[in-house]
Phi, psi and omega in degrees: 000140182271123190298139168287150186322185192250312164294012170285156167244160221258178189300128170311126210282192213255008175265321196286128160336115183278339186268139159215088198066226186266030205193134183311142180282189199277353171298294204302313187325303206281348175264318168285359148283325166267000149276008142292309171295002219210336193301348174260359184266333181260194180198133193171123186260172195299294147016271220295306174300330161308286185321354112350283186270051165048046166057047147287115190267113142282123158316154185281349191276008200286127187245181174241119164239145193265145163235189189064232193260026178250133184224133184238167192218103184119174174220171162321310218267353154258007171109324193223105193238133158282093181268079192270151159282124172288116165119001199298172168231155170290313195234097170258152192298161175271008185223031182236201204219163160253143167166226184228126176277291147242331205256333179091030175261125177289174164157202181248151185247158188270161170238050137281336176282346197266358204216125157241145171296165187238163174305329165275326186247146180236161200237184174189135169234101155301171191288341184258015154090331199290103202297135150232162221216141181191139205272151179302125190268131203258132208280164196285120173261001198057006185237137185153152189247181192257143195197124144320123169222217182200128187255183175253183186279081120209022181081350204260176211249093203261013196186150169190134168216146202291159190275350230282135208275112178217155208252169198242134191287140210054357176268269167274125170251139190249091203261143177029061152351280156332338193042017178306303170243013167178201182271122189282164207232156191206125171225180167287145155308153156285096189291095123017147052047000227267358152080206199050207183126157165217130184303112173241160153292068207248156150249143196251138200267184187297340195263025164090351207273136156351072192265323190207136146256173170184152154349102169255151165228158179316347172311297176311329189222157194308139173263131179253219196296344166281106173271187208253128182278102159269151177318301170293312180296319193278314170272043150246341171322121187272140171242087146292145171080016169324107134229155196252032189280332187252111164297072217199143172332160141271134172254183192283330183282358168282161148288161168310322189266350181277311164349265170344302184322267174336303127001280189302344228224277188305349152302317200276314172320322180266001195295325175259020159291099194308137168295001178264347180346133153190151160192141196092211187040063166247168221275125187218140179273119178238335153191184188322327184253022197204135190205121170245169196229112174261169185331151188156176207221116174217127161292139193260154200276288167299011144277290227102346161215183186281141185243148172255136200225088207299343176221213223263133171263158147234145199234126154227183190056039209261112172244104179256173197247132218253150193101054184205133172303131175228121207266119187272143180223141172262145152187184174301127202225121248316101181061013186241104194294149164244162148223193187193133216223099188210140165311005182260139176270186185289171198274179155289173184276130201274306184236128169075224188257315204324124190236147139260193179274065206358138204018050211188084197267357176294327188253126142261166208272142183246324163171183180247123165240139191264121175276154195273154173322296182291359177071037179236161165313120161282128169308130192221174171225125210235121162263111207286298180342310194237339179078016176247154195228105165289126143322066199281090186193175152274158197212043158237014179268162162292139012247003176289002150254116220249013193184103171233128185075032204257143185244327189283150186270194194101162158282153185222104172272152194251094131001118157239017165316323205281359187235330204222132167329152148325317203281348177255151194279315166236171158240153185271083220229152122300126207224167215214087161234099208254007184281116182254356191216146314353148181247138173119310179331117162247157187256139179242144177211127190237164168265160182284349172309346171224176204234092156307182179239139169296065179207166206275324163330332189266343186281156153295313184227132172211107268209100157278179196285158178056036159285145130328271158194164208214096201255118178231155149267124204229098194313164186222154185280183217267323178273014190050055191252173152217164173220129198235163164208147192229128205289302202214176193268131175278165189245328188206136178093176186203180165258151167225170171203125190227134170268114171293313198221189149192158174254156184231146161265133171225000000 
């Protein structure tokens, strides 16, 4: 047998792996790769290869068989024995694989076959076996929200949470945040109204934004075609076009300068007017419910001058309260004289006779009218001139008869409210002395304001018996009284006293 090179290798020892995973290990490989290369230059009986192997005797029937995927060709005892890969090639491709196909045929594979695509990923083998991988392209659904997400140092996507865009309440408003349906949108909140305000001052940064406010005054902005009433401008204003022809209220409807006007013209009008001033203004019954005033002039005590009042006032539909005196007053009513007709009566006199109204110096006082049981105006007749008021009525009735049949002697005050105002001074009486027995009684009648002496000398009037009448004007006290006396008690016959009238002060 002919010795192996020196450099050849040696049979791989009887522990080593013919295998290493699907592909001969690298012992076996390189002896079997340099006995394919080499096995016809040698000559060598089993002998020999034992001898080799350290005088290890090999049978002479002994062979080589491949198990797996190792296939041998040939035997020991003809010399040559071959050990191949089932399926080998002389040249396998650089993208291909050794391994089995679907079928279990062993050999070399390209290794795209060995790799399938997904609905994401698609694969492509170039003519030069070279695979590429590439993600599948997924058509636009147009659907979808808005999402944060986080990638790691190599780009890939380690998170994701929603985005969603949202505005601060009364600032900003936000339409589809989300973006689930279309590109969201951003406006200002819608503000209110809410009125008030203050005149402010601002300041502005380069880009236009609000940086400081403060306090404004007229001071702060420009004066244009309106000017500003400063203090020195208004008392400096000349009143071109004064006049002082019309003597008349100010109304709301005036200017400063008609104002003024007016004003200048009831000074000069008043100056020589008394604060008790009246004229006119009398009094006229126009039925049970209806009392009027005619034209006429009275200084108001809280103007301070006299108002004029050019036609006839009337008060109608009038419900009163019935037996009671009701005092009539003019006044002002915005700039309109009025009168008005209520029980209270007047005050003391401010100036003169003159009265206002008990607590109330805006009304002056015009005169007193009295009702009837039924509460309607008893009829009168009023001379503004003299202050005398007649009783157009009967006046031998209650309450204008104020004294009936009176017998007893002695003195007597007599109540003249029910006929005659506070305000009045006399009465107008009739007076009656029809007592025949005693013969010699005489009726004496005085006012009560002093204490006569019992003698005919101290009365003002003294009336002998079976007088009728006797028509006097006849002062009354300050409580509205009279006073009569009769010497003795009459036995026959009586006194009477019937109120016609009365004069009144205003």
């Amino acid at each position: 047998m002919t010795q192996m090179p020196v450099n050849s290798p040696s049979l791989p020892g009887i522990r080593q792996p013919l295998l290493e995973g699907t592909s001969a290990s690298r012992p076996y490989y390189l002896f079997l790769q340099w006995v394919a290369t080499n096995l016809s230059s040698l000559s060598a009986t089993v002998d020999d290869l034992s001898a080799q192997q350290g005088g290890i005797s090999i049978s002479p029937d002994a062979n080589v068989t491949g198990q797996n995927s190792i296939k041998t060709r040939g035997a020991l005892s003809e010399g040559i024995v071959q050990v191949l890969l089932q399926g080998d090639v002389s040249v396998a491709g650089n993208t291909q694989y050794y391994g089995s196909d679907q079928t279990g045929n062993k050999g070399w594979y390209a290794v795209s076959s060995a790799m399938a695509g997904s609905s994401n990923i698609s694969l492509s083998t170039a003519a030069d076996g070279v695979t590429t991988f590439d993600l599948t392209d997924v058509a636009d659904s147009g659907a979808g929200s808005l999402r944060a997400i986080t990638r790691d140092s190599k780009g890939r996507i380690t998170g994701t949470r929603s985005a969603t865009i949202t505005g601060t309440a009364g600032r900003v408003t936000v339409a589809n945040g989300d973006a689930s349906a279309g590109l969201p949108t951003l406006d200002l909140a819608t503000v209110a109204d809410a009125g008030g305000g203050a005149l402010l001052r601002f300041v502005r940064d380069v880009w236009g934004r609000i940086s400081g406010t403060s306090a404004a005054t007229t001071t702060d902005l420009t004066e244009g075609s309106n000017l500003y009433f400063t203090t020195a401008r208004v008392l400096a204003t000349v009143l071109a076009g004064l006049s002082t022809a019309t003597r008349a209220v100010i109304t709301a409807a005036d200017t400063v300068l008609s104002a003024l006007g007016k004003l200048q013209a009831q000074i000069t009008g008043n100056a020589a007017i008394p604060a008790g001033y009246i004229d006119g203004l009398k009094m006229v019954w126009n039925s049970a419910t209806s009392i009027s005033v005619t034209s006429g002039a009275a200084y108001i005590q809280s103007l301070g001058y006299a108002i004029n009042s050019p036609s006839t006032l009337t008060l109608s539909g009038l419900s009163l309260a019935p037996s009671t005196w009701y005092h009539l007053y003019g006044y002002v009513n915005a700039g309109t004289p009025s009168i008005e007709l209520v029980t209270t009566a007047p005050a003391a006199p401010y100036s003169g006779t003159a009265r206002s109204k008990t607590s109330d110096t805006s009304r002056r006082y015009i005169g007193s009218v009295l009702t009837d049981a039924s509460g309607n105006l008893y009829n009168f007749l009023h001379n503004a001139t003299s202050g005398f008021v007649s009783h157009l009525v009967t006046t031998d009735a209650t309450p204008f008869r104020i004294v009936s049949n009176a017998q007893a002697s002695g003195s007597h005050n007599v109540s003249t409210a029910g006929v005659s105002p506070l305000t009045a001074r006399q009465i107008y009486v009739r007076l009656v002395n029809l007592i025949s027995s005693p013969v010699g009684d005489i009726l004496f009648v005085s006012n009560p304001d002093y204490t006569p002496t019992v003698s005919a000398s101290a009365y003002i009037i003294s009336i002998g018996n079976n007088i009728n009448e006797h028509y006097v004007f006849h002062p009354v006290s300050t409580s509205q009284f009279i006073n009569y006396f009769l010497p003795g008690t009459a036995t026959t016959g009586g006194v009477y006293m019937d109120v016609f009238g009365y004069s009144y002060e205003r």
